[in-house]
Rosetta silent file (secondary structure, phi, psi, omega in degrees, C-alpha in Angstrom):
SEQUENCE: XXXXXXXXXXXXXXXXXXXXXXXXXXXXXXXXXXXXXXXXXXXXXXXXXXXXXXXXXXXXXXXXXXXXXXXXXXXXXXXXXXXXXXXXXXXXXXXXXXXXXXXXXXXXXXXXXXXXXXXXXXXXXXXXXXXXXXXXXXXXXXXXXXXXXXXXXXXXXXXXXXXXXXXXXXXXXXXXXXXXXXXXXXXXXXXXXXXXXXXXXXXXXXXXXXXXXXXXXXXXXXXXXXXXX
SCORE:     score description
SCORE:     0.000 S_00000001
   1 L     0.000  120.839  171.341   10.696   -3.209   16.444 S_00000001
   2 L   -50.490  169.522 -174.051    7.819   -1.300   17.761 S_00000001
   3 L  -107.258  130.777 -166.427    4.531   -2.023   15.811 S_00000001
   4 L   -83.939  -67.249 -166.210    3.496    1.319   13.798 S_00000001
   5 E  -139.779  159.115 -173.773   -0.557    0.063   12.871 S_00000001
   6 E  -101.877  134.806  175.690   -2.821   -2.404   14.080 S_00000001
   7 E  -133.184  130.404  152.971   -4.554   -4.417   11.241 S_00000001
   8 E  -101.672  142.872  178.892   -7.381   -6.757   11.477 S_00000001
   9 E  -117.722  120.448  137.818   -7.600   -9.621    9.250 S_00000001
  10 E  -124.825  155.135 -145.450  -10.669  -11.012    8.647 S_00000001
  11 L  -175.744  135.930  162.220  -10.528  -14.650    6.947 S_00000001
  12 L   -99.460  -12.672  155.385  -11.613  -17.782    8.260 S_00000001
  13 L   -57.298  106.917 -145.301   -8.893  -19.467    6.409 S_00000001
  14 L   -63.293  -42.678 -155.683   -6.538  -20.641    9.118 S_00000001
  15 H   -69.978  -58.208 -178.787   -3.621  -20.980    6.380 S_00000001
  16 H   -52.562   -8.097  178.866   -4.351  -17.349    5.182 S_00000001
  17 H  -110.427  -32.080  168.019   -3.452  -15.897    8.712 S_00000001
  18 H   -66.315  -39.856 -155.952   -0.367  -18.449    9.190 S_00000001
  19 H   -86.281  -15.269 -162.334    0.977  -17.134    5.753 S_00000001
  20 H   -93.641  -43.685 -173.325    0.304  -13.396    6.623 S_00000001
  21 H   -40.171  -64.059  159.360    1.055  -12.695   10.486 S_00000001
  22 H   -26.297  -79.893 -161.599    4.730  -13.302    9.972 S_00000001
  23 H   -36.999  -78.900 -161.591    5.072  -11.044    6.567 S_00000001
  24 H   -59.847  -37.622  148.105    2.945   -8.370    8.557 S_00000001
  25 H   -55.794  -24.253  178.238    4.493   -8.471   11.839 S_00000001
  26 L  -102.807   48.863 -156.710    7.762   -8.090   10.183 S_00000001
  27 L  -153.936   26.377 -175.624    6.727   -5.239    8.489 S_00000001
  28 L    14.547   68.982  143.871    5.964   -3.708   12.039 S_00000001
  29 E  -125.761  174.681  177.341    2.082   -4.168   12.292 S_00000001
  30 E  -112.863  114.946 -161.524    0.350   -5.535   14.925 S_00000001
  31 E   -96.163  116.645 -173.285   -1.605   -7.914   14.098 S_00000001
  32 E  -119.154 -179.149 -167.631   -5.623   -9.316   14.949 S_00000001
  33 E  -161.234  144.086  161.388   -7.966  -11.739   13.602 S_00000001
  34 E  -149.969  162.667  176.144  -11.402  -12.544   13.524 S_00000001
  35 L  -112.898    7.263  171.896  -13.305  -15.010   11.828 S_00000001
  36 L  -134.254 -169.423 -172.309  -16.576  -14.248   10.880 S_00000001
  37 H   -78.426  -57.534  178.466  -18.242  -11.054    9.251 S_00000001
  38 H   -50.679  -46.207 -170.544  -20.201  -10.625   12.669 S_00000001
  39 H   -95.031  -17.406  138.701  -16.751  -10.872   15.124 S_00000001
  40 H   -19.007  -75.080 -139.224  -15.264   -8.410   12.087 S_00000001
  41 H   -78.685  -53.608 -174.829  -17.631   -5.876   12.352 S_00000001
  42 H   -57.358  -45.155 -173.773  -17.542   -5.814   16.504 S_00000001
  43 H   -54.966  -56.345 -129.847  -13.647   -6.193   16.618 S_00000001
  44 H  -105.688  -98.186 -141.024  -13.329   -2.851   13.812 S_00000001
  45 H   -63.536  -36.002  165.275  -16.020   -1.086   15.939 S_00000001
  46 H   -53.379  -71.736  150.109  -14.520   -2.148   19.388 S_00000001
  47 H   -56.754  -36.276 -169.995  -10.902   -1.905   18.679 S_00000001
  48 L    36.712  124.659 -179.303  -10.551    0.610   15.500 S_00000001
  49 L   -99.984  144.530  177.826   -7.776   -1.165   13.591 S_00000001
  50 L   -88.374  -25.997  174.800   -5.738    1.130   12.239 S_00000001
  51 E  -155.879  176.806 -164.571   -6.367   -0.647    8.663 S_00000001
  52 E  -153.011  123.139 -171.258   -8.361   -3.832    8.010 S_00000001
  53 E   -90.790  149.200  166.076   -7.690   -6.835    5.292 S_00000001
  54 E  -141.615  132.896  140.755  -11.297   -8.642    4.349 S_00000001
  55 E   -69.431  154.589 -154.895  -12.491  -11.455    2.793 S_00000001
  56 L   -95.369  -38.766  166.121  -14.962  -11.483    0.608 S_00000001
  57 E   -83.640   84.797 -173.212  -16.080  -15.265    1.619 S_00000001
  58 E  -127.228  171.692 -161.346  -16.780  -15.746    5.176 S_00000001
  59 L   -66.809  -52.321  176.780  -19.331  -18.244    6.983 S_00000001
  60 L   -48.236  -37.259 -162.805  -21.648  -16.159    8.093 S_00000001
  61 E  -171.517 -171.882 -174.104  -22.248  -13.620    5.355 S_00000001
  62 E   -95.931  147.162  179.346  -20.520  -11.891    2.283 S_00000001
  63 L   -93.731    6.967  164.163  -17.717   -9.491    3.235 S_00000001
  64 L   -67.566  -57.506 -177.073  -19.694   -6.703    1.060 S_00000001
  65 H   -58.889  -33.194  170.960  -22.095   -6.556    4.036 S_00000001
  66 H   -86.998   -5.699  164.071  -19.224   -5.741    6.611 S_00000001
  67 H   -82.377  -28.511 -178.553  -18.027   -3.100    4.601 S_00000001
  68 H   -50.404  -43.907  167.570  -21.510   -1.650    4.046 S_00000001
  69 H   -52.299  -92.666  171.521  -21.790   -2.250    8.092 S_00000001
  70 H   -10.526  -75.384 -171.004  -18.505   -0.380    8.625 S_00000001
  71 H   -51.379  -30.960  169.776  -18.756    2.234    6.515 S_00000001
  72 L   -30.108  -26.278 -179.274  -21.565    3.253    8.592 S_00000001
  73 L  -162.577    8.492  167.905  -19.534    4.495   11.528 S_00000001
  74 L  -131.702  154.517  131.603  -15.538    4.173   10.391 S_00000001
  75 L   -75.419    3.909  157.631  -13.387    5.545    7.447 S_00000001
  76 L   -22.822  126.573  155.643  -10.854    2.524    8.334 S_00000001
  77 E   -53.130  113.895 -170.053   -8.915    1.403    5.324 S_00000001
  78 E  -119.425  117.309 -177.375  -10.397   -1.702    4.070 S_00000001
  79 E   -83.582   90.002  143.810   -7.919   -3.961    1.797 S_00000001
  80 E   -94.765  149.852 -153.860   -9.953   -6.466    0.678 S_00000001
  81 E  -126.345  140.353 -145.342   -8.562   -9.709   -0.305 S_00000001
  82 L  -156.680  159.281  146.236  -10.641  -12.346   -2.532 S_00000001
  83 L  -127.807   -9.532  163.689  -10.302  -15.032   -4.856 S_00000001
  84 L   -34.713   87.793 -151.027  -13.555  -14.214   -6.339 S_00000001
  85 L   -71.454  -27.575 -174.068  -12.603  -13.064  -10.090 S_00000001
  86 L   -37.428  164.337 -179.267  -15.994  -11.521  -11.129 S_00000001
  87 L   -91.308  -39.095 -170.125  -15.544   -7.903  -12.202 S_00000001
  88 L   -92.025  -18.909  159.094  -18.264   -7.357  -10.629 S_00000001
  89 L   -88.083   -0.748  176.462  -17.752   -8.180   -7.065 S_00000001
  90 H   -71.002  -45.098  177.376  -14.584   -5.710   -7.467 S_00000001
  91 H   -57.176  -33.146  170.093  -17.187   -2.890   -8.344 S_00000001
  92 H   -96.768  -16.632  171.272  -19.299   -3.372   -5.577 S_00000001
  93 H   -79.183  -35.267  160.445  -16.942   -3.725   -3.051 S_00000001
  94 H   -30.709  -78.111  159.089  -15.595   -0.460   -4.333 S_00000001
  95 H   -54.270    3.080  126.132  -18.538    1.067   -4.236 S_00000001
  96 H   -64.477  -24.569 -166.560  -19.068    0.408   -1.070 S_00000001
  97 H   138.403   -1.221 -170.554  -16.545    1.900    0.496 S_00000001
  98 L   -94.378  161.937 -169.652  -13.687   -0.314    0.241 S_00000001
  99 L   -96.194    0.523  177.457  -10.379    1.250   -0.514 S_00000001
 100 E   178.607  146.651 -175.539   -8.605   -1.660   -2.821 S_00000001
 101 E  -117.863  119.022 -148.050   -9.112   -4.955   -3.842 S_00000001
 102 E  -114.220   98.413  171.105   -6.225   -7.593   -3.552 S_00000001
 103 L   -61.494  163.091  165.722   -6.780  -11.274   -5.842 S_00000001
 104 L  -136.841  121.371   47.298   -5.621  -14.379   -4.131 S_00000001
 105 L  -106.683  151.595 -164.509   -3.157  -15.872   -4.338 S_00000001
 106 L  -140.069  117.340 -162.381   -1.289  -12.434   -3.690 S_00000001
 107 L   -74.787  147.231  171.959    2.530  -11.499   -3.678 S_00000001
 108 H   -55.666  -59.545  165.259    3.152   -9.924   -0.177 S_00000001
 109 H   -41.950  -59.595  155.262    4.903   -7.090   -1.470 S_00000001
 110 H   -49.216  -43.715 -149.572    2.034   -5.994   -3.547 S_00000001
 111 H   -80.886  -61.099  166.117    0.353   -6.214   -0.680 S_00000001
 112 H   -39.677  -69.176  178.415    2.418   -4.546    1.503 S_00000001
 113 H   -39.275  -48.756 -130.653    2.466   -1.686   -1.002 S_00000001
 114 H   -93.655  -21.107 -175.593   -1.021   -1.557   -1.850 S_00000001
 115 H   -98.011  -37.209  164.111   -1.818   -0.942    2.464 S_00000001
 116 H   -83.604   18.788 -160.398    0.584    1.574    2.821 S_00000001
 117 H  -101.915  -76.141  173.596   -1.063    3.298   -0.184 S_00000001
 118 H   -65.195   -9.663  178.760   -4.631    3.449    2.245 S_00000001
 119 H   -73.207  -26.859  170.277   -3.190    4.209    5.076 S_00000001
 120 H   -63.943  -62.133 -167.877   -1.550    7.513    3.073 S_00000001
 121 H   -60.356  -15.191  166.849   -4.585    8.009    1.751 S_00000001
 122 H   -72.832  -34.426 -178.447   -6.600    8.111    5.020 S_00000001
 123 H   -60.639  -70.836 -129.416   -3.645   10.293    6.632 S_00000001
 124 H   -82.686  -53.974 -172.997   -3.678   12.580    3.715 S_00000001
 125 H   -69.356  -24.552 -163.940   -7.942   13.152    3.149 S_00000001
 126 H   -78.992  -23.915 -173.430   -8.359   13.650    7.417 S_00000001
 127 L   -75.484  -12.211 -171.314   -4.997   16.497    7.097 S_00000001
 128 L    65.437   19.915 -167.269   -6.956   17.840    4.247 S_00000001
 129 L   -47.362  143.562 -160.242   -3.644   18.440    2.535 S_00000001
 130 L   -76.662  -57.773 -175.818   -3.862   21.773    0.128 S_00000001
 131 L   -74.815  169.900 -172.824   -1.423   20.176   -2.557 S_00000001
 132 L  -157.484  140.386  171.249   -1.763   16.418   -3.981 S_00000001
 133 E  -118.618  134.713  162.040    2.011   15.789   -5.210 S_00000001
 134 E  -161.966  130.120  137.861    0.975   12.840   -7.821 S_00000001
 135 L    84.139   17.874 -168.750    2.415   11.252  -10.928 S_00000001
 136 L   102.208  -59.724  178.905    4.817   14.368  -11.297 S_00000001
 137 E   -75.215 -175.217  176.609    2.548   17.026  -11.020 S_00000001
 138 E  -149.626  130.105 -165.387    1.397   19.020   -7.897 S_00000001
 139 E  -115.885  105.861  177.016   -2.517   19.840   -8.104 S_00000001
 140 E   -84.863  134.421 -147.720   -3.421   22.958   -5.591 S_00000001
 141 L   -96.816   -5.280 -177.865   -6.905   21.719   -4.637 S_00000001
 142 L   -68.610  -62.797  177.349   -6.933   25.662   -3.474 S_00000001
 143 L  -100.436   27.413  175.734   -6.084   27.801   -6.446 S_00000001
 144 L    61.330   26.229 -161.419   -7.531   25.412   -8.814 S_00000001
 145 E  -143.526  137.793 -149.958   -3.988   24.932  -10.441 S_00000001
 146 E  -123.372  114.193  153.501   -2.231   21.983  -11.862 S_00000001
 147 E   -84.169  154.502  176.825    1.759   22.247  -11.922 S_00000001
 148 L  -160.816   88.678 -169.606    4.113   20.258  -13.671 S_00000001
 149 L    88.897   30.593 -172.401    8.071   20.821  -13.586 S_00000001
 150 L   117.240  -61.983 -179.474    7.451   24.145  -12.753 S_00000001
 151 L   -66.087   69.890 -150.060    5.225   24.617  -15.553 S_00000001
 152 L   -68.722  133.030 -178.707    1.299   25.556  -14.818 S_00000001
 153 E  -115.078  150.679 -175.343   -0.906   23.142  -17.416 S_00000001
 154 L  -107.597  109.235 -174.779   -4.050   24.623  -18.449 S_00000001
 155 L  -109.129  149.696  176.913   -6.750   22.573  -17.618 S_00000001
 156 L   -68.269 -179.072 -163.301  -10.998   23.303  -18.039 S_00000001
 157 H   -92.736  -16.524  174.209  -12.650   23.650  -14.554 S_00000001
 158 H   -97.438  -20.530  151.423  -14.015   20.094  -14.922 S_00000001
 159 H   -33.128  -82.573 -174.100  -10.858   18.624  -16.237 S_00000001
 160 H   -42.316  -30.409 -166.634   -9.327   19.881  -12.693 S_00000001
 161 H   -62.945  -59.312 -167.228  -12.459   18.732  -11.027 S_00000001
 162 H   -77.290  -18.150 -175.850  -11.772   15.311  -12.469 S_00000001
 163 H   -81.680  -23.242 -160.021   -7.821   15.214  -11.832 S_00000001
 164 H   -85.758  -34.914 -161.995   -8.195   16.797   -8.153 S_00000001
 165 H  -110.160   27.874  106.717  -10.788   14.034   -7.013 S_00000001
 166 H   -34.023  -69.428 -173.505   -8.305   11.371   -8.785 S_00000001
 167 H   -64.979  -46.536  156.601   -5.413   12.724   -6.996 S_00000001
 168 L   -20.168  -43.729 -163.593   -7.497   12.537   -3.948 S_00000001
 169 L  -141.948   26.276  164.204   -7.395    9.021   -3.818 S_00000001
 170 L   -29.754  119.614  172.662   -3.959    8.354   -5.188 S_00000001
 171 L   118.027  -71.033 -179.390   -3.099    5.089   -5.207 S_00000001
 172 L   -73.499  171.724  173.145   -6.520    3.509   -4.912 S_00000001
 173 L   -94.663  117.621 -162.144   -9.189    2.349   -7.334 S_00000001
 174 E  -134.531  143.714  145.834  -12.102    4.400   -8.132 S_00000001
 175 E  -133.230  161.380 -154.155  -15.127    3.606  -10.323 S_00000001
 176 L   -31.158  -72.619  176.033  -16.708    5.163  -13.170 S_00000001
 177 H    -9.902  -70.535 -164.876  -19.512    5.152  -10.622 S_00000001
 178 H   -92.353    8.336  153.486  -18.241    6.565   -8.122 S_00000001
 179 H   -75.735  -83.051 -171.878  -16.122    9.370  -10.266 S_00000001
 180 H   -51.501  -11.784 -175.955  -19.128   10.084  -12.044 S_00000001
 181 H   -97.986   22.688 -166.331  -21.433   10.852   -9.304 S_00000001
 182 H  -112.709  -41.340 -176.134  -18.467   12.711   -7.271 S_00000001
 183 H   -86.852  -39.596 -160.172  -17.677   14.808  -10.465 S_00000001
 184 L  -135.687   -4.167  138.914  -20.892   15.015  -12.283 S_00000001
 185 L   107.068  156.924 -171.110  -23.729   14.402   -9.624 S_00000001
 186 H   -56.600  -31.779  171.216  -25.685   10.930   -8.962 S_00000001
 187 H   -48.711  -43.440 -143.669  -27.684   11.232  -12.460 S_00000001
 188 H   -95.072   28.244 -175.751  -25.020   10.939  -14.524 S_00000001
 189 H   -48.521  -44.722 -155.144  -23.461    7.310  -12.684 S_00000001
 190 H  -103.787   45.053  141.775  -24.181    5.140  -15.735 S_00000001
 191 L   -88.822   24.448  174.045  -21.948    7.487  -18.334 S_00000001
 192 L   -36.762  -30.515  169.974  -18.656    5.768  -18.717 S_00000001
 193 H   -62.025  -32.182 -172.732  -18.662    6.760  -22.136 S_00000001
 194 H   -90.702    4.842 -153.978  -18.781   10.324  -21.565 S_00000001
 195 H   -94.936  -53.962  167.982  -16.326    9.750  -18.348 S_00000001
 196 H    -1.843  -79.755  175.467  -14.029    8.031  -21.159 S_00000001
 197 H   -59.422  -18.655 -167.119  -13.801   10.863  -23.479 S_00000001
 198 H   -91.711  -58.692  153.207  -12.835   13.643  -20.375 S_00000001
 199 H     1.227  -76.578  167.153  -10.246   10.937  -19.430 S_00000001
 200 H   -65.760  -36.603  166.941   -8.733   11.127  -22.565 S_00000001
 201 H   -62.331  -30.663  167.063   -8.957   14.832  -23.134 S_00000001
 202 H   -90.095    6.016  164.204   -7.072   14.972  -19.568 S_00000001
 203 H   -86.547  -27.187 -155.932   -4.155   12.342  -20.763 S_00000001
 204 H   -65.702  -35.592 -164.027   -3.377   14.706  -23.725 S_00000001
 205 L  -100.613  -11.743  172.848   -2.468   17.357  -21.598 S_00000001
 206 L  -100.040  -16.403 -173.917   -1.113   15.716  -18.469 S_00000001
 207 L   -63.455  178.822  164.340    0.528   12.659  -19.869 S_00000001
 208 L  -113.000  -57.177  159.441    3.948   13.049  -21.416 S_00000001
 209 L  -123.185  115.624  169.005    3.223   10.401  -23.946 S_00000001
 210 H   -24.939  -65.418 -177.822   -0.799    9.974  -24.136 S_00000001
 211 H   -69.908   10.015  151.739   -1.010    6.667  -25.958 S_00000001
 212 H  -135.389   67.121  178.364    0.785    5.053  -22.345 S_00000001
 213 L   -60.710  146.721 -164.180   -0.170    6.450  -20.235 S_00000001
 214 L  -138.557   11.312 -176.799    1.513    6.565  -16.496 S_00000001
 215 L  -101.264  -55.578 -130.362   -0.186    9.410  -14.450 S_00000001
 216 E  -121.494  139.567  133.914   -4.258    8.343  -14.777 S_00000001
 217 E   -90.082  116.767  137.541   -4.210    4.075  -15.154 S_00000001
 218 E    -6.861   85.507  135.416   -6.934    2.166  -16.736 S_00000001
 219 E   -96.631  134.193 -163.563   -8.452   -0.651  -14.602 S_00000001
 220 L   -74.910  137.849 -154.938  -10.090   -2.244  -16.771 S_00000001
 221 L    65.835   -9.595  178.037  -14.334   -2.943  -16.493 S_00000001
 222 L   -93.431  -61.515 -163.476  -13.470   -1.002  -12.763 S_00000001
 223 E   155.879 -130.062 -156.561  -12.736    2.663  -13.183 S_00000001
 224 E  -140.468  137.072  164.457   -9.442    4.325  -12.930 S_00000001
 225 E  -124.813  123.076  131.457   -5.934    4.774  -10.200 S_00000001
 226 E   -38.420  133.699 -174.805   -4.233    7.380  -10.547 S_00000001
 227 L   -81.122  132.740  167.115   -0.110    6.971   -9.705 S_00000001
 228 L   -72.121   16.379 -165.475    0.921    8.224   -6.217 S_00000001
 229 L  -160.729    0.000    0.000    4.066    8.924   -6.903 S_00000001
């Protein structure tokens, strides 16, 4: 089988590249490795990986620094992969720039999923696509208009604001941060409460039943994913 994308993994854990190469070659990628933050950074800037798993623990440095590096001169999809539980290293590796965060130990399949998710979503923001199909609905990022069966739902201009740069990033994990300053400008970052309430005011009318919702998802202490499908 030809190999479709190139992925670099980097992890200095020998065992973490024995259990993955297989899975991932047979899942037609092609598969690299580096082992420090430093041979990471050159390899991604050297090669361009079509998508790139990271650890968060590597000898040299924190894997927060090579996304920070990275983002600097790539839009690669960066999976990172952790065992680090804090809430709070999920949030900053978000907010850097990474596009999803993966615990370890980690079923493959999730895994699997969760990388074909960024790689859509990289495909999808460089085509600039007009329409976002998500969760049922179809959101024209054009006419400002949110369909659903057919059915046009009448949303406020910042409701739409907030569903369209959701839908954006179907699939992935956004946080309140980085919603609020994309929707509501760089002041208003530390307003989760107020992000909350628009949240909810946008389940009533896109959800089918509110109180489970299965279009906007809840991570919790993170921010929000929207379903891609």
């Amino acid at each position: 089988m030809t190999a479709k994308y190139q992925v670099l993994v980097v992890d200095d854990e020998a065992a973490i590249l024995r259990f993955l190469k297989p899975a991932l070659e047979a899942n037609s990628y092609q598969v690299a490795s580096a082992a420090t933050a430093a041979e990471g950074v050159k390899r991604i800037a050297a090669e361009t990986p079509d998508i790139v798993l990271l650890d968060l623990g590597l000898p040299d440095g924190d894997g927060k620094d090579v996304i920070r590096q990275v983002r600097q001169f790539s839009d690669v999809p960066i999976v990172v992969l952790s065992a680090r539980e804090r809430e709070m290293e999920k949030i900053e590796a978000l907010d850097l720039g990474a596009d999803d965060y993966v615990n370890k130990p980690f079923n493959v399949g999730e895994l699997l999923a969760r990388m074909r998710t960024a790689l859509r979503h990289r495909m999808q923001r460089n085509a600039e696509v007009p329409v976002l199909k998500v969760g049922g609905l179809e959101v024209d990022a054009v006419r400002h208009r949110v369909m659903r069966g057919g059915v046009e739902l009448k949303l406020t201009p910042k409701e739409f604001e907030l569903l369209a740069f959701l839908a954006k990033h179907a699939g992935r994990v956004v946080t309140h941060r980085q919603i609020l300053a994309a929707v509501w400008g760089p002041a208003h970052t530390e307003d989760t409460q107020y992000l909350r309430v628009y949240v909810g005011q946008l389940r009533q009318k896109i959800e089918e039943r509110p109180d489970d919702p299965r279009v906007i998802l809840t991570e919790p202490g993170i921010g929000y994913r929207i379903a891609d499908r």
